[in-house]
FIZAKE-705076 format. One record per atom (N, C-alpha, C): atom name; x, y, z; residue in three letters. Coordinates in nm, 2 decimals, decimal comma. Layout:
# FIZAKE-705076
[pt CA [X Y Z] ALA]
...
This chain:
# FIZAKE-705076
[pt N [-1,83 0,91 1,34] UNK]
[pt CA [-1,81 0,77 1,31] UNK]
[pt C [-1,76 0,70 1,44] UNK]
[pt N [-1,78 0,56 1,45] UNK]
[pt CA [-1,77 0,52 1,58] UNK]
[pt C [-1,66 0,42 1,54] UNK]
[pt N [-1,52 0,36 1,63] UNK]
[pt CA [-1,45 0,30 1,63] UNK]
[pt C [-1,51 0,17 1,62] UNK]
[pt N [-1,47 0,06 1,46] UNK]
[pt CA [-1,52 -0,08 1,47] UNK]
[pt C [-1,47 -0,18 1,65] UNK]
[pt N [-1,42 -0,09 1,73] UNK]
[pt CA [-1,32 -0,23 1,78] UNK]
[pt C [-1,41 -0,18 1,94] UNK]
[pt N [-1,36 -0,05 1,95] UNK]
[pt CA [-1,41 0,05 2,09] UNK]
[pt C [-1,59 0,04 2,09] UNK]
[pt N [-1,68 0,02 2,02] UNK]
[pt CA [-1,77 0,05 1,95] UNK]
[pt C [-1,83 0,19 1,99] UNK]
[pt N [-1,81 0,26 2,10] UNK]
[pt CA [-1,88 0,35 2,15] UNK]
[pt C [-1,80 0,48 2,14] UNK]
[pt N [-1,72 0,44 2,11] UNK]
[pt CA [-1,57 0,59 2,12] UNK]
[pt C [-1,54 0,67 1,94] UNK]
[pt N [-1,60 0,76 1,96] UNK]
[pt CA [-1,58 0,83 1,81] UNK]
[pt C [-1,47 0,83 1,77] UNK]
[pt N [-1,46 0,87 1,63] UNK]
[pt CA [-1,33 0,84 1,57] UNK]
[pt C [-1,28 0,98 1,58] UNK]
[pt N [-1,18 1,04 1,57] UNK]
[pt CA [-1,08 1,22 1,57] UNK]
[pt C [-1,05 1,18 1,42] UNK]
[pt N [-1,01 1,31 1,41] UNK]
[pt CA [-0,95 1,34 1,20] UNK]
[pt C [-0,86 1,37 1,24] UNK]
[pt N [-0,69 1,33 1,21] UNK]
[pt CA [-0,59 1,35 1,21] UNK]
[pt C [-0,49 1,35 1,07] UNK]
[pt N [-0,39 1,39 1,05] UNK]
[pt CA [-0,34 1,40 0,95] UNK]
[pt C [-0,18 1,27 0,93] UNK]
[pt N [-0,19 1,20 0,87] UNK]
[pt CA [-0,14 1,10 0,84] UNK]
[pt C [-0,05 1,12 0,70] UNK]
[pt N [0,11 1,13 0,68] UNK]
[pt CA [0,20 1,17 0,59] UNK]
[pt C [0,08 1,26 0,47] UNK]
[pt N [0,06 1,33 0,52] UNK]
[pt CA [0,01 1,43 0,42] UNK]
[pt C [-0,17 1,40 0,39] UNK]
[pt N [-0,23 1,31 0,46] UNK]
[pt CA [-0,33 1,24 0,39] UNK]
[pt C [-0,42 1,25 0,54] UNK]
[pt N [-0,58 1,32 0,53] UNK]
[pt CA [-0,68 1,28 0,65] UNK]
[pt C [-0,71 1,20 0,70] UNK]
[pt N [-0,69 1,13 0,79] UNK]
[pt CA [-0,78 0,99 0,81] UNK]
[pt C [-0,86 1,01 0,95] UNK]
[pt N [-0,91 0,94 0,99] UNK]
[pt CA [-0,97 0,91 1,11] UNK]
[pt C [-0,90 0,80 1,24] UNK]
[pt N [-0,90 0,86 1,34] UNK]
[pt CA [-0,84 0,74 1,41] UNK]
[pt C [-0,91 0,73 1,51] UNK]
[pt N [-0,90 0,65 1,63] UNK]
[pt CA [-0,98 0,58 1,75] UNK]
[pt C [-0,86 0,66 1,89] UNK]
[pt N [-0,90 0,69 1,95] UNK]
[pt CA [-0,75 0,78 2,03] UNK]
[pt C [-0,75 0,67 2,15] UNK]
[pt N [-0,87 0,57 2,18] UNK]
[pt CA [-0,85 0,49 2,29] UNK]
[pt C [-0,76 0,39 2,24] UNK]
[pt N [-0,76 0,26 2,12] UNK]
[pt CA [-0,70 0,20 2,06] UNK]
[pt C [-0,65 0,18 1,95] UNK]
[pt N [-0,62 0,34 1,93] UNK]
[pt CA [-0,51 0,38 1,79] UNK]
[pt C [-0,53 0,29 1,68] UNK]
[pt N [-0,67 0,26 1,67] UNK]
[pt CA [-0,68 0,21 1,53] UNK]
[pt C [-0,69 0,33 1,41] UNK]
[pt N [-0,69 0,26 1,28] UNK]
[pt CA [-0,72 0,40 1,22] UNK]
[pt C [-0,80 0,40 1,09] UNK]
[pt N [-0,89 0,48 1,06] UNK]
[pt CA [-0,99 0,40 0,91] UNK]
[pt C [-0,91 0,50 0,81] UNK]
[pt N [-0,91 0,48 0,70] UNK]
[pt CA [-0,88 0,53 0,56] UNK]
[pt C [-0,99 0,54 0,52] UNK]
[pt N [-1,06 0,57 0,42] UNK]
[pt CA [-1,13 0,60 0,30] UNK]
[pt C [-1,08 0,57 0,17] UNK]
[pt N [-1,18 0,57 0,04] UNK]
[pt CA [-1,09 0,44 -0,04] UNK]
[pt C [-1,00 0,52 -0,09] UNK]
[pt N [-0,89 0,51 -0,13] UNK]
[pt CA [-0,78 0,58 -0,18] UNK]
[pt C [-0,67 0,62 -0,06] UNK]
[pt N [-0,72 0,65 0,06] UNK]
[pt CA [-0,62 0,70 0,13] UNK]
[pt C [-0,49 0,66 0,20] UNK]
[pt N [-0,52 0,46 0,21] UNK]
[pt CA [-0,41 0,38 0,24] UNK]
[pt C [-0,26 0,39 0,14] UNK]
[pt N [-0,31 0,41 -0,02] UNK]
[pt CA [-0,23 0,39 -0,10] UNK]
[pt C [-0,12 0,55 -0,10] UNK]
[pt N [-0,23 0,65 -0,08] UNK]
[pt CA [-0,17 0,79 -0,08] UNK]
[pt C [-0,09 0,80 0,09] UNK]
[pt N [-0,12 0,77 0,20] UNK]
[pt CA [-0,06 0,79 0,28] UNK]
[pt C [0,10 0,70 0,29] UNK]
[pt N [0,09 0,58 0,17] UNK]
[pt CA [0,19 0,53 0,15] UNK]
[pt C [0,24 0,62 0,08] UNK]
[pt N [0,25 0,66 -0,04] UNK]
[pt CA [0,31 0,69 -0,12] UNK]
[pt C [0,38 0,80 -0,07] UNK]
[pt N [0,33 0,88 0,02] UNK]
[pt CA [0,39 1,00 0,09] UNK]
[pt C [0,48 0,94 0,20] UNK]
[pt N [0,47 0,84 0,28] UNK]
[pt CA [0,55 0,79 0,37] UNK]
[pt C [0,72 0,76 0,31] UNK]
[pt N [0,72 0,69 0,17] UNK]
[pt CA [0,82 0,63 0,11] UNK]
[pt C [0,80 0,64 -0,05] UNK]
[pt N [0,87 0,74 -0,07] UNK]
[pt CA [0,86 0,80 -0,24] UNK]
[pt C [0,90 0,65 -0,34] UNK]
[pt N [0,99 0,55 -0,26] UNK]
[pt CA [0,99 0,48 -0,36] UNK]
[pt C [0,92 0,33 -0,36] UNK]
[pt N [0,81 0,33 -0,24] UNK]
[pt CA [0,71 0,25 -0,25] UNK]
[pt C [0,60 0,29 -0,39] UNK]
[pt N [0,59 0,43 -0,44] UNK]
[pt CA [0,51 0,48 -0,50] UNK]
[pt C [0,48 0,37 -0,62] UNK]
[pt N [0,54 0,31 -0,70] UNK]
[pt CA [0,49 0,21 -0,82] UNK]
[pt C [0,42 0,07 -0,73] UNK]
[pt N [0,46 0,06 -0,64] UNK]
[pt CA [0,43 -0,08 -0,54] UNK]
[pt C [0,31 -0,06 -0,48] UNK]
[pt N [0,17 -0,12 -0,56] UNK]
[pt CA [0,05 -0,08 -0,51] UNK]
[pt C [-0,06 -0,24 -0,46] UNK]
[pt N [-0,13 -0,24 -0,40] UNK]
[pt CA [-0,17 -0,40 -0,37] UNK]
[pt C [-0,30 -0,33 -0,39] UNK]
[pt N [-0,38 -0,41 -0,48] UNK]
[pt CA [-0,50 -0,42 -0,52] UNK]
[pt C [-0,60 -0,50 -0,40] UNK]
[pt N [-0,68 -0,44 -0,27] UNK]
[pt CA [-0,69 -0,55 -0,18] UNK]
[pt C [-0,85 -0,58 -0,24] UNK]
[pt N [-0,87 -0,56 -0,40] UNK]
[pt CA [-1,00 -0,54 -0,39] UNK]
[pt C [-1,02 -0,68 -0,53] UNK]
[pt N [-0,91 -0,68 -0,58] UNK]
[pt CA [-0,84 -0,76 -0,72] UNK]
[pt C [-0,91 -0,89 -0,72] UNK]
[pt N [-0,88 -1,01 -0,59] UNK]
[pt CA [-0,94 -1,15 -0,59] UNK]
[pt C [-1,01 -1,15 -0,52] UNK]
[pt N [-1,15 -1,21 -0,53] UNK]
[pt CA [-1,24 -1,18 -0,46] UNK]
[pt C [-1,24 -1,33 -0,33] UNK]
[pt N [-1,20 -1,43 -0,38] UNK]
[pt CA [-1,12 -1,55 -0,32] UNK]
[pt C [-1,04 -1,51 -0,18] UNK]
[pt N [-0,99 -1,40 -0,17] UNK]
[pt CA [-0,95 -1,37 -0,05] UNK]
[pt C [-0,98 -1,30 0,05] UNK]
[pt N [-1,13 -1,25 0,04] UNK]
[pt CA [-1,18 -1,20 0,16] UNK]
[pt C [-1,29 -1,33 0,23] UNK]
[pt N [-1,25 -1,28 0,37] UNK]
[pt CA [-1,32 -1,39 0,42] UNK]
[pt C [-1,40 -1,32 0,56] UNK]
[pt N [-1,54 -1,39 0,57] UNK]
[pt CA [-1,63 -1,29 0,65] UNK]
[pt C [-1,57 -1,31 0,77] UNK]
[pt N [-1,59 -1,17 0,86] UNK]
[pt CA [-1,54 -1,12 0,95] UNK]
[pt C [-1,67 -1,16 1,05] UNK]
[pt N [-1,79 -1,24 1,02] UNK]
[pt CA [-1,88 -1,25 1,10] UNK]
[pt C [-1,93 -1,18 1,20] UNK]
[pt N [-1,94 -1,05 1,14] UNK]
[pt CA [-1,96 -0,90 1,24] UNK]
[pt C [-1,89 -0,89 1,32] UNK]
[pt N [-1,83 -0,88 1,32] UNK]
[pt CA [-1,74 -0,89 1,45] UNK]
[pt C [-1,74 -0,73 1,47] UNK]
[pt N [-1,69 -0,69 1,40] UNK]
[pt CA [-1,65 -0,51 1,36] UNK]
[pt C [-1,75 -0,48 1,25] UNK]
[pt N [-1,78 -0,34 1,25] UNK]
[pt CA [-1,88 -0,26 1,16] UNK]
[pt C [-1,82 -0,14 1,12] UNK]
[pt N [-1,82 -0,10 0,99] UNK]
[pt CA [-1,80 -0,03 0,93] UNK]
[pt C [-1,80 0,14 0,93] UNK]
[pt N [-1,69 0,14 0,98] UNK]
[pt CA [-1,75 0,30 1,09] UNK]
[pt C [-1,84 0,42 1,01] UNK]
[pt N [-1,85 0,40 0,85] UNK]
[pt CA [-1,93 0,48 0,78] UNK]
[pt C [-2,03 0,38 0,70] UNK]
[pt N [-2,06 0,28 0,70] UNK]
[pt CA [-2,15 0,26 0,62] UNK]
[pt C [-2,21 0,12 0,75] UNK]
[pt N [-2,20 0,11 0,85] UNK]
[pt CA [-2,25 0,06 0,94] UNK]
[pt C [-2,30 -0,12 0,89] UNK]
[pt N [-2,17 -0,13 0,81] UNK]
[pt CA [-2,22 -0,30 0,75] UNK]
[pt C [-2,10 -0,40 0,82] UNK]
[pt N [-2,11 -0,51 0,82] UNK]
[pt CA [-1,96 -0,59 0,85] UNK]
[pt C [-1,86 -0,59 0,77] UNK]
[pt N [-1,73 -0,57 0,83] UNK]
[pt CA [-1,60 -0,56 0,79] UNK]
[pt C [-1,54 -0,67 0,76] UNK]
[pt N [-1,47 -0,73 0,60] UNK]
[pt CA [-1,41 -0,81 0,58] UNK]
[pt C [-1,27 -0,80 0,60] UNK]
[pt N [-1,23 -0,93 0,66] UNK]
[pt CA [-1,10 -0,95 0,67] UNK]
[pt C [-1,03 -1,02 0,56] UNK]
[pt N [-0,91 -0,92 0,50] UNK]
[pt CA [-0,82 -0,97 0,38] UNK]
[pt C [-0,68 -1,01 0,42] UNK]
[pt N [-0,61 -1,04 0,38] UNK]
[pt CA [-0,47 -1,03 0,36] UNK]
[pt C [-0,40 -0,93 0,27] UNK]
[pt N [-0,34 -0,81 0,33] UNK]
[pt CA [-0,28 -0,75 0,27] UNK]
[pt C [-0,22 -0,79 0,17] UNK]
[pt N [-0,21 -0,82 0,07] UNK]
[pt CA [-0,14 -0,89 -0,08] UNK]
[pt C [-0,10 -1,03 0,00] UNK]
[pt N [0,04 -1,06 -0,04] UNK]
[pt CA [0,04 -1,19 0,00] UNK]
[pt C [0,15 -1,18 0,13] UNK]
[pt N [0,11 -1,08 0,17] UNK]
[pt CA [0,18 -1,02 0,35] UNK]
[pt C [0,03 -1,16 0,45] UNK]
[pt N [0,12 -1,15 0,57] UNK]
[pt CA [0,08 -1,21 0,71] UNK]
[pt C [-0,01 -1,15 0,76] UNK]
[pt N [-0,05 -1,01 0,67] UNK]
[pt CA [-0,10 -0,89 0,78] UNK]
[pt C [-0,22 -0,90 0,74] UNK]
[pt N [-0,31 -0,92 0,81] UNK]
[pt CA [-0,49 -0,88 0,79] UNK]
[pt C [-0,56 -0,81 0,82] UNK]
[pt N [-0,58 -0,72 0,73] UNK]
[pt CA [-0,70 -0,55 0,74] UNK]
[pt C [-0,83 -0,60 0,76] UNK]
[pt N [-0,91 -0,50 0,81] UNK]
[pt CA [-1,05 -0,52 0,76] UNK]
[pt C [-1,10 -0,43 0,65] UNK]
[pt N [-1,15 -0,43 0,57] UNK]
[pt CA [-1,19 -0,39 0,47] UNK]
[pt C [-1,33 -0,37 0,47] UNK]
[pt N [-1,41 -0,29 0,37] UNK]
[pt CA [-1,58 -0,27 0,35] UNK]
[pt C [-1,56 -0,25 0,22] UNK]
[pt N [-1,69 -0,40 0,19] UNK]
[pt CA [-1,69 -0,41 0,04] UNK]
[pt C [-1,75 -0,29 -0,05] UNK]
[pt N [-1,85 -0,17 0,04] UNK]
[pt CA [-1,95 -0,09 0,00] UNK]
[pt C [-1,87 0,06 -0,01] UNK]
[pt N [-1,79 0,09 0,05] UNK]
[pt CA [-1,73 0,21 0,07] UNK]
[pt C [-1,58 0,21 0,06] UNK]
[pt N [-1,54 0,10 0,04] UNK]
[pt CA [-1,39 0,06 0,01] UNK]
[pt C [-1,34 0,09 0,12] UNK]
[pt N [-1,36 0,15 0,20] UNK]
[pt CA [-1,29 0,18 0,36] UNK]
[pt C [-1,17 0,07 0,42] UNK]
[pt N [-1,09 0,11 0,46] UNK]
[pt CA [-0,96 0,02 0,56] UNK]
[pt C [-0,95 0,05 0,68] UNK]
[pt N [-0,99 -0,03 0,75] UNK]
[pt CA [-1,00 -0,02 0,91] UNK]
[pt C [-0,83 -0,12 0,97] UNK]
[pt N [-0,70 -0,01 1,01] UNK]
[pt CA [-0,55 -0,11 1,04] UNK]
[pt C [-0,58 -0,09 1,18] UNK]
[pt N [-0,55 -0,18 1,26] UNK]
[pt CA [-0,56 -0,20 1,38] UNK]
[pt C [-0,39 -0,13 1,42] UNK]
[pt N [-0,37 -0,07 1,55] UNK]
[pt CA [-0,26 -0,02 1,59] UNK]
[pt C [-0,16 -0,08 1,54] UNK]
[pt N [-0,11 0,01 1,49] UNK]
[pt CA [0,06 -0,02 1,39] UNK]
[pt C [0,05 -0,11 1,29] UNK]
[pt N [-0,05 -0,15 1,21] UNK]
[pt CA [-0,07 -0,26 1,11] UNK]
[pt C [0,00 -0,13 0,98] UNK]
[pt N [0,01 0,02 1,01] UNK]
[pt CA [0,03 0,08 0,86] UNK]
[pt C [0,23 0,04 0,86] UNK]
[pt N [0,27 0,05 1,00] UNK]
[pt CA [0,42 0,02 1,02] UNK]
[pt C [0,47 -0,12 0,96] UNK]
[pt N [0,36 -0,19 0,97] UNK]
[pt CA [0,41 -0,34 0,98] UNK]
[pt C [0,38 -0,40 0,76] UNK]
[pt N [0,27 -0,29 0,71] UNK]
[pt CA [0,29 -0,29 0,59] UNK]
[pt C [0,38 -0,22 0,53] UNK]
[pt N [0,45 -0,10 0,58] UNK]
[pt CA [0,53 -0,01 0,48] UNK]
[pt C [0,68 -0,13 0,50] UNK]
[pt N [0,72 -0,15 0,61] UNK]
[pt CA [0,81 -0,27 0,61] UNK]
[pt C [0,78 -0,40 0,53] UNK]
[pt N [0,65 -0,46 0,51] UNK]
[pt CA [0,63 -0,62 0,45] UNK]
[pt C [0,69 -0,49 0,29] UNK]
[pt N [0,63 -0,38 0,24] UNK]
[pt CA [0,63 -0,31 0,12] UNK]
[pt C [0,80 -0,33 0,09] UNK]
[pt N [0,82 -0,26 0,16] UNK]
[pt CA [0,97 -0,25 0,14] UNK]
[pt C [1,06 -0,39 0,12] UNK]
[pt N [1,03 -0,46 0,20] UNK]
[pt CA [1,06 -0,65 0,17] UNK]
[pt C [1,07 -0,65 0,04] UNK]
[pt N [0,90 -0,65 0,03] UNK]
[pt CA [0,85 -0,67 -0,12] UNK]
[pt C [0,92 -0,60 -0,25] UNK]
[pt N [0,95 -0,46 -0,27] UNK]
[pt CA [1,03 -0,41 -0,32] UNK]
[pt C [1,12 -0,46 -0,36] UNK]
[pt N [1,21 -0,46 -0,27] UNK]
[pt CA [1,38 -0,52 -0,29] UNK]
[pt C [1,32 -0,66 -0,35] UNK]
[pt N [1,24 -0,71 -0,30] UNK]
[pt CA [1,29 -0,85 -0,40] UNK]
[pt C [1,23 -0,85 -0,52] UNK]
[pt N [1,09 -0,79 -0,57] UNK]
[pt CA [1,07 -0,73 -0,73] UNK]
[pt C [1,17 -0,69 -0,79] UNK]
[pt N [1,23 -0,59 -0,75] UNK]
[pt CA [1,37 -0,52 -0,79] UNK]
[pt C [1,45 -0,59 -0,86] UNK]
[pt N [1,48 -0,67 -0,73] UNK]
[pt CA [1,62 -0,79 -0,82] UNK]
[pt C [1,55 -0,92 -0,86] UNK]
[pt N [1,44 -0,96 -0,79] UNK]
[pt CA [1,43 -1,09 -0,93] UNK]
[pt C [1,33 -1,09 -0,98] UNK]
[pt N [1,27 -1,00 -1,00] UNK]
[pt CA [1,12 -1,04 -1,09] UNK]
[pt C [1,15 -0,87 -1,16] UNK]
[pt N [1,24 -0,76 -1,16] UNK]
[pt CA [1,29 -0,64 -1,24] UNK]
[pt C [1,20 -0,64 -1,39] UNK]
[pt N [1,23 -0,72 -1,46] UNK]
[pt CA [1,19 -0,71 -1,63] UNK]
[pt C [1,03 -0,67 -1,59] UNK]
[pt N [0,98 -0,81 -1,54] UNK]
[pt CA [0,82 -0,83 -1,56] UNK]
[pt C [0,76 -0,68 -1,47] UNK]
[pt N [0,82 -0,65 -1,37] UNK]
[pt CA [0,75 -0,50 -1,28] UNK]
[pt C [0,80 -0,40 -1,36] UNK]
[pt N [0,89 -0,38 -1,46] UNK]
[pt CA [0,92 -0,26 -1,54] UNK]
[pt C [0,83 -0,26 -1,65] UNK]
[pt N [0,82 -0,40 -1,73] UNK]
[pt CA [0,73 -0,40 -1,87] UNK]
[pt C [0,56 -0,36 -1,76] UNK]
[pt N [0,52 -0,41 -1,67] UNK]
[pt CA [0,41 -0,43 -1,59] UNK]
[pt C [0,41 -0,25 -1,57] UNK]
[pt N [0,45 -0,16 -1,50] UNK]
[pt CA [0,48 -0,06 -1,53] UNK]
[pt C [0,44 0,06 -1,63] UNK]
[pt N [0,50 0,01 -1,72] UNK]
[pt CA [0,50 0,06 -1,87] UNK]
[pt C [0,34 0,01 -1,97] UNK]
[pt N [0,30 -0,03 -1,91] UNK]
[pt CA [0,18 -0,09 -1,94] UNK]
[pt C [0,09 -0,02 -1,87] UNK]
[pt N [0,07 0,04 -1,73] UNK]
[pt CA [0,00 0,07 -1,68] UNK]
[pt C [0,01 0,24 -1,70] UNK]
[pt N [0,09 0,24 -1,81] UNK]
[pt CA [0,12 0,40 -1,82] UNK]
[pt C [0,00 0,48 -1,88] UNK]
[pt N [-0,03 0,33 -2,00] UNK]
[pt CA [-0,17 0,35 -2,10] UNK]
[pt C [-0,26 0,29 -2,06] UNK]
[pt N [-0,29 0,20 -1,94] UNK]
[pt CA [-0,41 0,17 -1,87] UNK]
[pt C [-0,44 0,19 -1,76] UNK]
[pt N [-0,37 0,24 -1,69] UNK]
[pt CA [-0,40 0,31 -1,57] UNK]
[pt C [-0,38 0,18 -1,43] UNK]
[pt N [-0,44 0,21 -1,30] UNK]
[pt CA [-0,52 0,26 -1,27] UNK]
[pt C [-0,56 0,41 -1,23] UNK]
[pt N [-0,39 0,45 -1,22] UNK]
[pt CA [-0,40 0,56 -1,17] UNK]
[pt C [-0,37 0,67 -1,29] UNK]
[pt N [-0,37 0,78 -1,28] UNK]
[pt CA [-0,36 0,90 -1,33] UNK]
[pt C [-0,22 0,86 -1,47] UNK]
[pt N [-0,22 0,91 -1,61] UNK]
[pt CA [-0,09 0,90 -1,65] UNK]
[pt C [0,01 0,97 -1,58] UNK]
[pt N [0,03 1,08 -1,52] UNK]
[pt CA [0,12 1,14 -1,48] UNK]
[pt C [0,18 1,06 -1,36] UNK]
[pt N [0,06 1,04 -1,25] UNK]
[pt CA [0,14 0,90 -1,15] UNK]
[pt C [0,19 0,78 -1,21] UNK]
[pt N [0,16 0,75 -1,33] UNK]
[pt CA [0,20 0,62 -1,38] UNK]
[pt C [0,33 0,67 -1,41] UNK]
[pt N [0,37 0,73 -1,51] UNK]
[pt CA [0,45 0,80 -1,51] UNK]
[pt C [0,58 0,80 -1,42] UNK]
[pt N [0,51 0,85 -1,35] UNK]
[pt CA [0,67 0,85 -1,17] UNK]
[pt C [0,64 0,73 -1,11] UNK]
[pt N [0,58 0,63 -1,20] UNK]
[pt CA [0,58 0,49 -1,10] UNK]
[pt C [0,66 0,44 -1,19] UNK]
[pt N [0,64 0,46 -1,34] UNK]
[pt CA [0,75 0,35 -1,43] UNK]
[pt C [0,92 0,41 -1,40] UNK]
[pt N [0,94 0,53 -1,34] UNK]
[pt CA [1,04 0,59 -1,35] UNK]
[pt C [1,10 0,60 -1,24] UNK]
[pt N [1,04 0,56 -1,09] UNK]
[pt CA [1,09 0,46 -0,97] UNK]
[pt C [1,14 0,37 -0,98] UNK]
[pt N [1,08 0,25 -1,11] UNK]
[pt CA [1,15 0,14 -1,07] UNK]
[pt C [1,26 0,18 -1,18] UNK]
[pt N [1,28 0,25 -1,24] UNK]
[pt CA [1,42 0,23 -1,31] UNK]
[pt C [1,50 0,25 -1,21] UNK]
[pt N [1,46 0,37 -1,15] UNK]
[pt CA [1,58 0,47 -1,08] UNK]
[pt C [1,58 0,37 -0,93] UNK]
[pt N [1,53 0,25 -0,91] UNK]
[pt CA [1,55 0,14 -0,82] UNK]
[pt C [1,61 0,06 -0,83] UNK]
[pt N [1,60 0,02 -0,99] UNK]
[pt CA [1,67 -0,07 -1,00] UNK]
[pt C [1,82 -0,04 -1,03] UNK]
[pt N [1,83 0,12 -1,08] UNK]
[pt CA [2,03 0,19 -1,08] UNK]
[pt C [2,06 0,12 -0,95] UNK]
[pt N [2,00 0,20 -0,82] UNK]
[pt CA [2,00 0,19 -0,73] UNK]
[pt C [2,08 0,03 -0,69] UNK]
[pt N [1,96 -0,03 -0,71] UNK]
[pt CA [2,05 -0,14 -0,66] UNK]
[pt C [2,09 -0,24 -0,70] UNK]
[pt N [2,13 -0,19 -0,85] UNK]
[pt CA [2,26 -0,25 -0,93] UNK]
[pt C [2,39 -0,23 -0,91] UNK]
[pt N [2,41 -0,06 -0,84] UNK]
[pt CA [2,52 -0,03 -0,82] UNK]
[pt C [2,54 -0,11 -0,68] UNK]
[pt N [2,48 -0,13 -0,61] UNK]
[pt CA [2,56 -0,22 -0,46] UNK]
[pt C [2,55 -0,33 -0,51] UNK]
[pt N [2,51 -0,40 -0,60] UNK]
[pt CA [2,48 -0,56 -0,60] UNK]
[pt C [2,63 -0,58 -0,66] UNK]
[pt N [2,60 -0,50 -0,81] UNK]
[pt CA [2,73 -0,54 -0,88] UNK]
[pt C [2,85 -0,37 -0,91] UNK]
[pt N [2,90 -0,37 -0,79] UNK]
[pt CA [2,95 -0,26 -0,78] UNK]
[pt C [3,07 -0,22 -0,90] UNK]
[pt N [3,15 -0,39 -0,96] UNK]
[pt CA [3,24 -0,35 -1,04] UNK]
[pt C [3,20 -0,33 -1,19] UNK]
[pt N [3,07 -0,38 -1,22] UNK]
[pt CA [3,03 -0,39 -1,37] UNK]
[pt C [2,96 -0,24 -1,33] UNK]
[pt N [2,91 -0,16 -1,23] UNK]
[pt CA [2,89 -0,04 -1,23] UNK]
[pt C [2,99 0,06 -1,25] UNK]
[pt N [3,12 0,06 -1,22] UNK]
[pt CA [3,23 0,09 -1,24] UNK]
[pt C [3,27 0,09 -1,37] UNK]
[pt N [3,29 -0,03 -1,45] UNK]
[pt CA [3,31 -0,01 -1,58] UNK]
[pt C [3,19 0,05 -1,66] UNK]
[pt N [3,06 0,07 -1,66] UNK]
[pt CA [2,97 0,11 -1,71] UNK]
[pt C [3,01 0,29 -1,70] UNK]
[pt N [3,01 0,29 -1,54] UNK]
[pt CA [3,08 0,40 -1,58] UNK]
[pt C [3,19 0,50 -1,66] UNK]
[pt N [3,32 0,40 -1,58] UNK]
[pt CA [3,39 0,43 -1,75] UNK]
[pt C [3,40 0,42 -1,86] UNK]
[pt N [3,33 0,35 -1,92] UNK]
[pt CA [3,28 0,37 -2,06] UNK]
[pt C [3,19 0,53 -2,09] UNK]
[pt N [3,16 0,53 -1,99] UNK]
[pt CA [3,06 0,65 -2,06] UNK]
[pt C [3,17 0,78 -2,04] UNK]
């Protein structure tokens, strides 16, 4: 496979938090395959694991990339998305689900994730826990991943109830 950006420089297979990917070694870009953005997250930050961005959900948000880049396995044009409702823009392939991040775009999403996180956590908690528990019985993913995703955000939200409200964690404690 040939680098969308380099066009002439093959891509190397390297190992990415537990997950294969391919990268470009001249301009450190790097392609996923479909599934492997979410898994190399999940392995980077165990408690990103329920926090997943559907980049495939609205179709309203891809916008053509006017060939610009080509699809290093299915040799078609690459669309440009917005990673959820982050700053950051992938290219994507509508035919192979493929993710083409340009150098350090996976650093600059595990940080927007983590943003995102903390503030699900504390103000939108209820609706990502019942959201959660819903996806236990419809998936997308596996029940047993659903599973350790509904049971992240609890153990996120202990988390950071005990720093928020340190003294009502305190008496919670002593009561018990």
């Amino acid at each position: 496979m040939n680098c969308p950006i380099c066009k002439k420089i093959n891509l190397l297979n390297s190992i990415l938090h537990n997950v294969e990917i391919d990268y470009c070694p001249k301009c450190l870009g790097t392609w996923f395959d479909e599934d492997e953005l979410r898994l190399a997250k999940d392995q980077k930050d165990e408690d990103l694991k329920w926090l997943d961005v559907d980049l495939w959900k609205n179709d309203n948000d891809f916008k053509i990339s006017y060939g610009i880049r080509i699809c290093p396995k299915c040799r078609v044009p690459l669309y440009e998305v917005y990673y959820g409702d982050s700053k950051i823009i992938v290219d994507v392939c509508n035919l192979c689900h493929g993710i083409w991040l340009d150098r350090a775009e996976f650093k600059k999403i595990i940080g927007w994730l983590k943003e995102k996180a903390n503030y699900e956590v504390l103000n939108n908690y209820s609706k990502n826990l019942f959201g959660e528990f819903g996806e236990v019985f419809a998936g997308p993913e596996t029940l047993r991943e659903e599973i350790i995703d509904f049971l992240a955000v609890l153990k996120l939200l202990n988390y950071k109830f005990v720093v928020r409200y340190p003294v009502i964690s305190r008496l919670i404690s002593f009561i018990r």
